[in-house]
Structures are given as structure tokens and as C-alpha cells.
C-alpha positions in Angstrom: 23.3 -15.9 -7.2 21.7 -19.5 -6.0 19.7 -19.8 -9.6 18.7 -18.1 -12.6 15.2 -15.8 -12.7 11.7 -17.4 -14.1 8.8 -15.8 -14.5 6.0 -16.6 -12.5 3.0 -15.8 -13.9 1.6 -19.0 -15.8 -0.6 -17.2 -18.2 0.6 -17.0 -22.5 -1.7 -14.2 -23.0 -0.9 -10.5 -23.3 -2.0 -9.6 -19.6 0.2 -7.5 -18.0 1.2 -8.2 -13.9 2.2 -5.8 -11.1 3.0 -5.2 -7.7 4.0 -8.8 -6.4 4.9 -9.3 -2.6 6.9 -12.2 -1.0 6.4 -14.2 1.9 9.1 -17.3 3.0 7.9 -19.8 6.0 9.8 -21.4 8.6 11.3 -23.9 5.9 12.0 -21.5 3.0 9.2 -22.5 0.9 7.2 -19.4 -0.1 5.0 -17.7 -2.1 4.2 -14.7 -4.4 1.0 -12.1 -5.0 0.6 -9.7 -7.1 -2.3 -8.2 -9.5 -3.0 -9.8 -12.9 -5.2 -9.1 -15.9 -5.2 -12.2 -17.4 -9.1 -12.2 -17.2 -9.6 -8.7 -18.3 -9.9 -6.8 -15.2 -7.5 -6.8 -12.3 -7.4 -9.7 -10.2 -5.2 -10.6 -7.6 -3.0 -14.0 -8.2 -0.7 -16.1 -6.4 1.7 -19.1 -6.6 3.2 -21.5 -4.0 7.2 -22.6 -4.3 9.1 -25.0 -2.3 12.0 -23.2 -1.0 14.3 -24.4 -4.1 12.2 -22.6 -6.5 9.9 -25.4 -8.0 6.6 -24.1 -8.6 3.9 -26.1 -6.3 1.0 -26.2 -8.6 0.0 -23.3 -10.8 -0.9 -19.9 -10.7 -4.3 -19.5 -8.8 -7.0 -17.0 -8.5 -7.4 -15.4 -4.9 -10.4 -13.0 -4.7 -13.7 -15.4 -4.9 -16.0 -12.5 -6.6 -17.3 -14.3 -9.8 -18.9 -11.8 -12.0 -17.8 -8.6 -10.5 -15.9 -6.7 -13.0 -14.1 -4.2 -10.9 -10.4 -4.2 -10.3 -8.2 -5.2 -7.2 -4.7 -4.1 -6.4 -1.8 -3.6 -3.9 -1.9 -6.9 -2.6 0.6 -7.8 0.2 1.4 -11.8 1.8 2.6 -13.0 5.1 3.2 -16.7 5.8 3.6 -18.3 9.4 6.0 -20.9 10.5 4.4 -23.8 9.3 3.4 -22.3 6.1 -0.2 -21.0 6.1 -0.5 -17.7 4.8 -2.8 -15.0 4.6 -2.9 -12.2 1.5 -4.6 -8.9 1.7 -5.4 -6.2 -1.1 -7.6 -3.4 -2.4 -10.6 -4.9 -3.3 -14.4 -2.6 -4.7 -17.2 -4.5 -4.1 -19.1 -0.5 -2.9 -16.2 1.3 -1.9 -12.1 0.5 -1.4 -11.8 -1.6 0.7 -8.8 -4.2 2.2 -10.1 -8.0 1.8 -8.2 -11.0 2.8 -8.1 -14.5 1.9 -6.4 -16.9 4.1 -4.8 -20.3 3.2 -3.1 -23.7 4.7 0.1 -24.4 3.6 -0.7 -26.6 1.1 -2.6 -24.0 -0.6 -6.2 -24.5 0.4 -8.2 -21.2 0.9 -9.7 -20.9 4.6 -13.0 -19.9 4.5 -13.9 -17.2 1.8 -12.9 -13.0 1.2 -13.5 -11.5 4.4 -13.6 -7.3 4.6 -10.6 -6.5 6.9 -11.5 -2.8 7.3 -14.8 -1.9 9.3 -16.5 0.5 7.6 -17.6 1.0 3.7 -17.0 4.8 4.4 -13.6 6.4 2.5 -10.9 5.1 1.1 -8.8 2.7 2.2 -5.9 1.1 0.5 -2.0 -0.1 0.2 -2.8 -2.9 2.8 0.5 -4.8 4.5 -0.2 -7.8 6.7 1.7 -10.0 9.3 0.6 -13.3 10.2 2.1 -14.3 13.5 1.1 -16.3 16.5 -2.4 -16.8 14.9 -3.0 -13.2 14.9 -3.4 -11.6 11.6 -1.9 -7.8 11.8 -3.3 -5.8 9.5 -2.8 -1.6 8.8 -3.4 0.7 5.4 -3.8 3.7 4.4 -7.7 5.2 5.2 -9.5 8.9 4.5 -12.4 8.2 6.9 -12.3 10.5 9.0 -13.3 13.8 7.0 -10.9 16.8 6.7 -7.8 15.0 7.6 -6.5 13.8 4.7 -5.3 10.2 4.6 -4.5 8.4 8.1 -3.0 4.8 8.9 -5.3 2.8 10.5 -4.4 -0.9 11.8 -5.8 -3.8 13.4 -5.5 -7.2 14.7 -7.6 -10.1 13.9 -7.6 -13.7 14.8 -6.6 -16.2 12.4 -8.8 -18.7 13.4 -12.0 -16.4 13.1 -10.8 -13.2 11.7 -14.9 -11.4 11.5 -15.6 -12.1 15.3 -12.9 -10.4 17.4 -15.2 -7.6 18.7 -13.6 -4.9 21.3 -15.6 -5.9 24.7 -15.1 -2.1 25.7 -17.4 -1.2 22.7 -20.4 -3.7 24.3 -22.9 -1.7 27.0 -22.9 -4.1 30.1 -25.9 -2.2 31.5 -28.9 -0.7 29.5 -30.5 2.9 31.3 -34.1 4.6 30.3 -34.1 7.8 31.3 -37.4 10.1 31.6 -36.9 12.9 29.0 -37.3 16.6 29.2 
């Protein structure tokens, strides 16, 4: 062993804390998710470490829904090279979900929650992302195509703008009115 353990969760209360994930950058500094009831639902935390342990800051919030008193879960982390990373999870706000929140490396969020997922039909849950070469590669678990039980559905988004990649395939170049009968 290079160390001892230590807890990472900041909090003194009696909150209970589940299913972290672990992401390292290029340089070993990294940082850990996981779900958190320290506000009386389930949130989803996270905490930035240089890469010989000592904490960067203190334990921040990552979903931005003020008010909402629904729970979140199964988040998952991936950091790039230089340290920015992006953290995806379960997230109601109408149906499940996957949301994401991405951040520079010095911990600043990027924007606000975007949905990963596009549709608010089904279920979808257990996210895992990648964060690589400014793509953000995405896939979960999703029932919503009826009868089928529970697929894996996956996608890849841009870092930069991760709503606006749109398929160009999916876009009519040419519009036709036909007479009816």
C-alpha cells in the first residue's frame, strides 16, 4: 500500500453514500462520484484529489436542480488527459433519464445538466461514460423500445457542445407534396 484509507465524503451528518466511481487524468490527479443523502434525497457528489491524495477543495454538489426532491443514482466519471472531466447518472426530472455535467480541471462546471439520452420514453439507467479526444462516449441500459425487455443503447456527443451533434442522415435535403388519393 502507498497510504492509509480516508473517507471522502465531507459531510458529519448521518447521510449515508453509495456507488462511487473513479476517474485518474494524465497526471494522476483524480476524482470521485457517487450518490449522497446528505440533503435528504439522493444527490449526486463529487470531490477532486491531486494525485497524492490531498483533497482539492471540498465535496461539491453536481446535479443543478434546486428544489426538485427526486433522487439520482448510478453515477459514473471519466477524466481526459489534461484533467477535465465529465460525470453522468440517473437523474427524474419526468422520467429516468441519464444527465451529465461536465467540468474543467480545476473543478469548474461547463455549462449546466444536459439530458444525454433522447427521448423521455422508458427507462434508462446505469450510465458509464468515456471522455476521450473531446468526444464524450456515453451507453446505459434503456426499455424504450416495447416488448424487448431492456437494451444497451450508446452514443457519442461532443465535448465542446454535447446537445447539438445532430445525425445529418436524419435531416430531409429535399421536401415533396404529393397529390393524394
Amino acid at each position: 500500500p502507498l497510504g492509509s484509507n480516508f473517507k471522502v465524503n465531507d459531510d458529519e451528518g448521518s447521510a449515508y453514500q453509495w456507488t462511487s466511481s473513479i476517474s485518474t487524468d494524465g497526471s494522476g490527479n483524480f476524482v470521485i462520484t457517487w450518490e449522497d443523502t446528505r440533503n435528504g434525497d439522493y444527490d449526486i457528489y463529487a470531490q477532486r484529489y491531486s494525485s497524492n491524495g490531498t483533497a482539492e477543495g471540498s465535496n461539491f454538489k453536481v446535479n443543478d436542480d434546486e428544489g426538485c426532491t427526486l433522487n439520482w443514482f448510478f453515477p459514473s466519471i471519466s477524466t481526459d488527459g489534461s484533467g477535465n472531466f465529465v460525470i453522468t447518472w440517473t437523474d427524474f426530472r419526468g422520467f429516468y433519464d441519464i444527465y451529465a455535467q461536465r467540468f474543467l480541471s480545476d473543478g469548474t462546471p461547463l455549462g449546466t445538466n444536459f439530458r444525454v439520452t433522447n427521448t423521455g420514453d422508458g427507462l434508462q439507467s446505469f450510465p458509464d461514460v468515456k471522455l476521450w479526444n473531446n468526444r464524450i462516449y456515453n451507453t446505459w441500459q434503456d426499455n424504450r423500445v416495447g416488448g424487448t425487455g431492456f437494451d444497451i443503447w450508446a452514443n457519442v456527443l461532443d465535448w465542446e457542445d454535447p446537445v447539438a451533434i445532430i445525425d445529418d442522415e436524419a435531416i430531409p435535403s429535399v421536401f415533396t407534396l404529393h397529390q393524394n388519393y
